[in-house]
C-alpha positions as CSV (number, residue, x, y, z in Angstrom):
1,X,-19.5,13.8,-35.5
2,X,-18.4,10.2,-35.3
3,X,-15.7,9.0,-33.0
4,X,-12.1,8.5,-34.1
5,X,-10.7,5.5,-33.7
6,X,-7.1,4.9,-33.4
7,X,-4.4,1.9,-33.2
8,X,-2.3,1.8,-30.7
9,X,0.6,1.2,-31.4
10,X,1.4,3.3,-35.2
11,X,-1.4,5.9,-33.9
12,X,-2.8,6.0,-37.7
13,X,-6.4,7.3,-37.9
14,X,-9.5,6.0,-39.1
15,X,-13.6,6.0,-38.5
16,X,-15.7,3.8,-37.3
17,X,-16.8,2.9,-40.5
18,X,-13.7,1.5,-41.2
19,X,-13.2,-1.2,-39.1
20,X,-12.2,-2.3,-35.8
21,X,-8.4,-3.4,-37.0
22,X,-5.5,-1.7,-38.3
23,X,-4.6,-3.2,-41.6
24,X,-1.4,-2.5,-40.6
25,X,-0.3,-3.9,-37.4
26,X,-3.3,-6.1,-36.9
27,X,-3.9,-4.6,-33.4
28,X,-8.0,-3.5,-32.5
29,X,-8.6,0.2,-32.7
30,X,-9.2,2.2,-30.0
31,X,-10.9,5.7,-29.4
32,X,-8.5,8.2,-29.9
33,X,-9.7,10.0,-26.5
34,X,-8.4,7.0,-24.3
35,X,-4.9,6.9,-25.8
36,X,-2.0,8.7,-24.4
37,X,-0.8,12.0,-25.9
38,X,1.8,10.8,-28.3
39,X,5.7,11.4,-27.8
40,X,5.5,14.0,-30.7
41,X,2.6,15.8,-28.3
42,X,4.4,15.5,-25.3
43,X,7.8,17.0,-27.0
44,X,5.6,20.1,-28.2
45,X,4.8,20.3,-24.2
46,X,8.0,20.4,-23.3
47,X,9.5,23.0,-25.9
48,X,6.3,25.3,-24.5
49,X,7.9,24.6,-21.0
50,X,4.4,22.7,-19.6
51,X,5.7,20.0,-17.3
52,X,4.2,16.8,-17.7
53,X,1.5,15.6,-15.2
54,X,3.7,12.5,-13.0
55,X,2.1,9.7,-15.0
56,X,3.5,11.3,-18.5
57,X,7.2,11.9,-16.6
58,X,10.1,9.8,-18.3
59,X,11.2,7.2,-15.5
60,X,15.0,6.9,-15.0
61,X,16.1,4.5,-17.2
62,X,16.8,1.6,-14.3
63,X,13.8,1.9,-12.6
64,X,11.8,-1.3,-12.2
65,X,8.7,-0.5,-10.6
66,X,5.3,-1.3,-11.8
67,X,6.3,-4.3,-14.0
68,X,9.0,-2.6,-15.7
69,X,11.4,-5.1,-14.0
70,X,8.9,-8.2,-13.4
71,X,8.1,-8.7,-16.9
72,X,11.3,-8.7,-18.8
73,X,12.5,-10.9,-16.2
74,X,9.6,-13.2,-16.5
75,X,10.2,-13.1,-20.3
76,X,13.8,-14.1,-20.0
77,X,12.8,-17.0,-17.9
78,X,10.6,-18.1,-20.0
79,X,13.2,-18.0,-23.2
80,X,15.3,-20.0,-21.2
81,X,12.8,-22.6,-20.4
82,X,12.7,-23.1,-24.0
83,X,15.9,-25.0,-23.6
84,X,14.7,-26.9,-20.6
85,X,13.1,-30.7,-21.1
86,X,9.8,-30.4,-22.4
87,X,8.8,-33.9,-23.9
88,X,10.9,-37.6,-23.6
89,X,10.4,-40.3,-26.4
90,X,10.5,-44.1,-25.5
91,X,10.1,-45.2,-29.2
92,X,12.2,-45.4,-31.9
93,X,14.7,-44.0,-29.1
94,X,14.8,-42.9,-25.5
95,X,15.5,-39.2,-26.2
96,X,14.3,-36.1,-24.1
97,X,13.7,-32.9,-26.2
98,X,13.3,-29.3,-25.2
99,X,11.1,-26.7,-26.8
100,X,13.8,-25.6,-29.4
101,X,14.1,-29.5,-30.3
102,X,10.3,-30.0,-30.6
103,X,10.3,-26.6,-32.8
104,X,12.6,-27.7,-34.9
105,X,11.9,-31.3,-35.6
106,X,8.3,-31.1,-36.6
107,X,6.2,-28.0,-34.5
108,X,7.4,-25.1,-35.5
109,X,4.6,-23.0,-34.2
110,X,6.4,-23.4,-31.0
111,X,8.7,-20.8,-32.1
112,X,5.7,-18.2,-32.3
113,X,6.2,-18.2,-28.2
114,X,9.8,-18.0,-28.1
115,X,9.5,-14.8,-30.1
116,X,6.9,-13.3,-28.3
117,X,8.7,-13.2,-25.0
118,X,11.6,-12.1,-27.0
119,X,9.8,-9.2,-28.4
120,X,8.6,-8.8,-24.7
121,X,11.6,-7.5,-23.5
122,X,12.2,-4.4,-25.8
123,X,8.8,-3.7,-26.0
124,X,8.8,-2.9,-22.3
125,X,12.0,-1.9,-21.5
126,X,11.5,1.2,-24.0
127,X,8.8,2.5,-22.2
128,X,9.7,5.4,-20.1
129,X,6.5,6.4,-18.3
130,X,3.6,4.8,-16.5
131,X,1.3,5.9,-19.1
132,X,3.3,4.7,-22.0
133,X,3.7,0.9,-19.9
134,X,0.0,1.1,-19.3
135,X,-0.4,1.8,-23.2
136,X,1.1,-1.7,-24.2
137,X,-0.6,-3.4,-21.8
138,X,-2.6,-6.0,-25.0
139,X,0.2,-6.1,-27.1
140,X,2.3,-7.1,-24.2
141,X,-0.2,-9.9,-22.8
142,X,-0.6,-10.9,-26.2
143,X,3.3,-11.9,-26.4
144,X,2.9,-13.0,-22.9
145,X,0.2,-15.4,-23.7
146,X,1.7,-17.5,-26.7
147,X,3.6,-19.6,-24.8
148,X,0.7,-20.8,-22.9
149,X,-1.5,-21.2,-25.3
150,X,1.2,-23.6,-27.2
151,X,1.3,-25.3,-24.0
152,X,-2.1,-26.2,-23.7
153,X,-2.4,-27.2,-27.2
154,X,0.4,-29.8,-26.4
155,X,-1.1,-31.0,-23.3
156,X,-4.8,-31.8,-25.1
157,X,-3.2,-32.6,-28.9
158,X,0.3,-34.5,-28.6
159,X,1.4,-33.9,-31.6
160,X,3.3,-37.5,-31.8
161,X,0.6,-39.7,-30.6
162,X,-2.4,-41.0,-32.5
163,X,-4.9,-43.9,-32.7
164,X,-2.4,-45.9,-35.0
165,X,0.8,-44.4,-33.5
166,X,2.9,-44.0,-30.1
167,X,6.0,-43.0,-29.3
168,X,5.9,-43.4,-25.8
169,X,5.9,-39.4,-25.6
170,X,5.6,-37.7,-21.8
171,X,5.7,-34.3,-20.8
172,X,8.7,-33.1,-18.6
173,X,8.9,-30.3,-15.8
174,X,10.3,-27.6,-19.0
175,X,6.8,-27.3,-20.5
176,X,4.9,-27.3,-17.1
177,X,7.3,-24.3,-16.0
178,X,6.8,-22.5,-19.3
179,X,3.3,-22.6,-19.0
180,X,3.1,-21.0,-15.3
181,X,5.5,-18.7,-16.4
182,X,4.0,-17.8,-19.5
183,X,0.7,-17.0,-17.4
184,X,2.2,-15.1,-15.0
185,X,3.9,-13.0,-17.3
186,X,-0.1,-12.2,-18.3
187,X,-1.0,-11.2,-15.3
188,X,1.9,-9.2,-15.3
189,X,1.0,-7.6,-18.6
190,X,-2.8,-6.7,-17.4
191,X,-1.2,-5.0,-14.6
192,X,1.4,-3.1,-16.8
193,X,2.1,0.7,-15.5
194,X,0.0,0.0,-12.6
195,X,-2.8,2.0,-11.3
196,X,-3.0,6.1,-12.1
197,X,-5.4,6.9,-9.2
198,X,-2.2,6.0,-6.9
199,X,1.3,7.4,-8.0
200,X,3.1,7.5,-4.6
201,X,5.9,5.3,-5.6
202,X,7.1,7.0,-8.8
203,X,10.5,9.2,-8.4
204,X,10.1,12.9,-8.6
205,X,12.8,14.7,-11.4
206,X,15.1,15.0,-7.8
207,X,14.9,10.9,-6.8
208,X,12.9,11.3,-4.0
209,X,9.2,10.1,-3.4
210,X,6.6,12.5,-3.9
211,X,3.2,12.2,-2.9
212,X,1.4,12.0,-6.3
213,X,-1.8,11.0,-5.4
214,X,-5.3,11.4,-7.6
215,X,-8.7,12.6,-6.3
């Protein structure tokens, strides 16, 4: 009998036969026996009275650990480096420009990154359990990424100078700070929900430490 697959993130169904994308949130499929039981699954285990194993446990809503806190924070930086300097102009006029001026005076794909790390925030910030962080671990490095990427595509294809054009364009500290920042939010995202073999540092239902540790 063939595999399932799964996506992600709506947790519709399909086989292999079908594809390796859902046509509905664009995300590659998965095999349905590497993704997390699903809320609905988890609910059922708790109206039976099973208690979930530590990595399924809802975290408090406050607690930062294991890039709960590092990312959205590292998002939020990077939305506000959207405003920094990013590019001056010497020609027609002296005028420096952050990434919200560049988006909206003639690259508006730079928005795509400011949205991301927008997205960023709630995406993470709802997740309640080390399993569920761990589950957004591509969507979130995908938002993470964006701004980088736009970067990059600055630094090797200025979008205002050509062979029969200059505007005396230069990069400023904003884009070189939303780049690192945008990669470290990555890194961040690949190490989402942290390791399962390990679970010392999660709180137990009481607050204190337990020794949650996998063989």
């Amino acid at each position: 009998m063939p595999t399932l697959l799964a996506c992600p993130f709506c947790r519709e169904l399909f086989t292999p036969s079908e594809g390796d994308q859902c046509p509905h949130c664009g995300l590659m499929l998965v095999d349905l026996e590497k993704l997390p039981p699903s809320a609905e699954a988890r609910r059922e285990a708790e109206e039976a009275g099973l208690v979930d194993p530590p990595e399924l446990e809802a975290l408090g809503f406050w607690y930062l650990g294991r890039g709960r806190g590092a990312l959205p924070m590292l998002a939020a930086a990077g939305l506000a480096l959207f405003a920094a300097p990013w590019a001056r102009l010497e020609r027609p006029d002296e005028v420096t420009l952050s990434g919200l001026d560049l988006a909206r005076t003639g690259v508006p794909w730079l928005f795509g990154g400011a949205v991301g790390l927008f997205l960023l925030v709630p995406l993470v910030w709802s997740r309640r359990s080390v399993v569920e962080l761990r589950g957004v671990r591509v969507i979130a490095a995908t938002l993470s990424v964006m701004t980088a990427l736009e970067a990059a595509a600055l630094f090797f294809w200025p979008p205002l100078e050509s062979a029969h054009y200059s505007s005396g364009l230069t990069y400023r500290w904003g884009l070189a700070a939303s780049l690192v920042t945008s990669l470290l939010a990555t890194v961040q995202s690949a190490r989402l929900g942290g390791r399962l073999d390990d679970l010392r540092d999660l709180p137990t239902r009481s607050g204190r430490s337990d020794q949650h540790v996998l063989h």
